[in-house]
N, C-alpha and C positions, 0 to 999 in steps of 0.2 A: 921541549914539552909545550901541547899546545895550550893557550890561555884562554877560558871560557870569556867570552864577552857578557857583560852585565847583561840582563835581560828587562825588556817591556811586557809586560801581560797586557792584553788587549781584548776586552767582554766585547763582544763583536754578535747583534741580535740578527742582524740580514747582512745579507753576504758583502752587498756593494756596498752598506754603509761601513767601512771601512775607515782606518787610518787614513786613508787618501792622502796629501801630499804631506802631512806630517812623517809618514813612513820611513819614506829618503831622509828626511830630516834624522828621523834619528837614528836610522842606520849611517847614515855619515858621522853623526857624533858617537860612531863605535859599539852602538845597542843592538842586540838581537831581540825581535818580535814573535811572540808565543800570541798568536789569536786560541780561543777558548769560546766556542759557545755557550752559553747561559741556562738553554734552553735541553740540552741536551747532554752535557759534559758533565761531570759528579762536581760541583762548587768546592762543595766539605773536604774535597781531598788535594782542593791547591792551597799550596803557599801563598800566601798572598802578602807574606813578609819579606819575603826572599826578591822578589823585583828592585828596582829602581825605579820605575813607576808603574802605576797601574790605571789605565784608560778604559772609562766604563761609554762605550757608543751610546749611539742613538737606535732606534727603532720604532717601529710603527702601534706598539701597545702603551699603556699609559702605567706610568712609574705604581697609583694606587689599585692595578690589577690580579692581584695575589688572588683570589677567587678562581679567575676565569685563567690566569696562569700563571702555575704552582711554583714554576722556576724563580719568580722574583724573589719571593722570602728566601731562598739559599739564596740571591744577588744579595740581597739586601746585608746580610748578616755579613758576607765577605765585603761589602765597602762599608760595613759598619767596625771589622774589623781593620782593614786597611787606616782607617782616619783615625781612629783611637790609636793605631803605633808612628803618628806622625810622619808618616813618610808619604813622598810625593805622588797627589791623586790628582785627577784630569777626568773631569766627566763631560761629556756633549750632547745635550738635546733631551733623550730619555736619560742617560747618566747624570749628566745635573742635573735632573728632579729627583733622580733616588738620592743622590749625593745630600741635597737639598730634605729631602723626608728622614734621612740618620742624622740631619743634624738637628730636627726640630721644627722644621717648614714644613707649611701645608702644600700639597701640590693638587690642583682641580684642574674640572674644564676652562677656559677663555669665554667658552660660549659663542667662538670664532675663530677659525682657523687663519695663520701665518702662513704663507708659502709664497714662495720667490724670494728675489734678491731686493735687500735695501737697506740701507746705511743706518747706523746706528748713532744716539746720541749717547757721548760720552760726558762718563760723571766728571767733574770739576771738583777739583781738592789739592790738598797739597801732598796727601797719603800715597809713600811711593810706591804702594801697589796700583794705584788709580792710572798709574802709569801703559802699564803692560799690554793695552789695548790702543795706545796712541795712534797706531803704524797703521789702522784704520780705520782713522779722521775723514769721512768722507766718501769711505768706499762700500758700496754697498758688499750685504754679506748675504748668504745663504738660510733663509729662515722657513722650517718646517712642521710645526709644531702646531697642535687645539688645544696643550694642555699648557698649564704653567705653573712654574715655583715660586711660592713667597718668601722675602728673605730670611737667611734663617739669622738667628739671634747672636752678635760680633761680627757676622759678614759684612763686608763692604761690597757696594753695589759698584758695577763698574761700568754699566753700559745699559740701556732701555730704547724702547722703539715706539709710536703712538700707541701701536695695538698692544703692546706688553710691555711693561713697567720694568720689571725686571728679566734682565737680558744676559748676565752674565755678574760672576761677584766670587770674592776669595775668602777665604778661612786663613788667613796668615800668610805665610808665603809657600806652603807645602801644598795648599787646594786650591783648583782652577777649576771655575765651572762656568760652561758656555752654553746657553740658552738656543742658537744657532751653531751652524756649522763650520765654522772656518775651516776646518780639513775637508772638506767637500771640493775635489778638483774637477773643474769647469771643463777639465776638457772630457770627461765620462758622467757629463750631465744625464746622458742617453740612457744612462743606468736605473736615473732615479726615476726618471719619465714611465720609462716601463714597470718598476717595480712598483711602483705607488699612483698606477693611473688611474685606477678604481678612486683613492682618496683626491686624485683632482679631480675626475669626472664629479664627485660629489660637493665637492669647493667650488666648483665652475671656473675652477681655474686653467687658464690654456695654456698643453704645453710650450705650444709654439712661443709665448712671452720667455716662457724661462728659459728656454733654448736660446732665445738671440738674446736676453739679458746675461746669460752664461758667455756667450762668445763676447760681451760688449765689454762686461768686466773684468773678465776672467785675467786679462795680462796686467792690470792693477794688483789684483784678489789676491793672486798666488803669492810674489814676494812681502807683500803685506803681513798674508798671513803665517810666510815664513821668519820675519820677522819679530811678529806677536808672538810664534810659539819659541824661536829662540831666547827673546828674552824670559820667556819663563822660565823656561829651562834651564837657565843659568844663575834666573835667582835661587832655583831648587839645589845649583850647584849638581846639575845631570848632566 
């Protein structure tokens, strides 16, 4: 008889923002991946208890857009309900600011937008979730974001950058939220160039820096980041 493999649910807003090299990762540790748009998918009618985790992406709206689009309030309620049953959640980018607004955190504009790759300053402590983010000390990451989360209230802050203070932070050892991208794989940077050129044309930010900072890092980035996301995973016990 066959045996169902545990499953990931993945809120997946634009196409290429993706799992990216998380993916392998946890299909090697035996997980099957359910993407679900947000945007377009009935929310009210998944389980959102039945995963072994559940990864809310990134995308190019901002987490306080419920007005202008109507999908976030069903978002919001399914990772409002996912954190309330303690089970393992993973947000990135636009996900950790929702993840971030159910728990009690304000999320606004910067007043300046983040993009391109650059290394992040890690928190110091002896708190051994402060840990989780060790693997990269020094490597620059993938940062895309105008908007930003403030902490929310028992989180611990795990990572900040000049421009954004808070860059990534947990809720115990069941939530992960990353302000930046580490699943972002360097080598389908091409991806993002195109889909969000509009947003660099307006940043004046040139693709061509983050194309060759993508190739510069990228064979650092990758084990780094597979790394970072192993060890969570196994503090989740996933």
């Amino acid at each position: 008889m066959k045996t169902e493999r545990p499953m990931v649910l993945a809120l997946r807003h634009v196409h290429f923002e993706d799992l990216g090299t998380l993916e392998p990762l946890l299909r090697r540790r035996g997980y099957e991946v359910r993407y679900v748009d947000p945007a377009l998918d009935d929310l009210q009618a998944i389980d959102n208890t039945t995963p072994a985790l559940v990864v809310a992406l990134g995308g190019p709206v901002s987490a306080v857009d419920e007005d202008r689009f109507p999908f976030l309030t069903a978002e919001l309620r399914l990772l409002e309900r996912r954190l309330a049953s303690g089970k393992p959640l993973l947000g990135i980018c636009l996900g950790a600011q929702l993840i971030a607004r159910i728990a009690g955190a304000r999320v606004q504009p910067m007043g300046h937008p983040e993009i391109g790759f650059s290394p992040l300053t890690l928190s110091s402590g002896t708190a051994p979730e402060l840990s989780v983010l060790a693997p990269l000390a020094g490597i620059p990451v993938l940062h895309w974001h105008g908007d930003h989360f403030e902490l929310p209230r028992h989180a611990q802050l795990l990572a900040s950058t000049a421009l954004c203070k808070e860059q990534a932070f947990t809720l115990g050892t069941a939530v992960l939220a990353l302000q930046f991208h580490l699943e972002a794989d360097p080598r389908r940077i091409e991806q993002w160039l195109v889909g969000h050129s509009s947003e660099l044309r307006q940043a004046g930010v040139a693709p061509h820096r983050i194309r060759a900072d993508a190739l510069k890092v990228g064979g650092a980035l990758e084990p780094a980041a597979q790394h970072v996301f192993t060890r969570w995973l196994e503090s989740c016990k996933l």
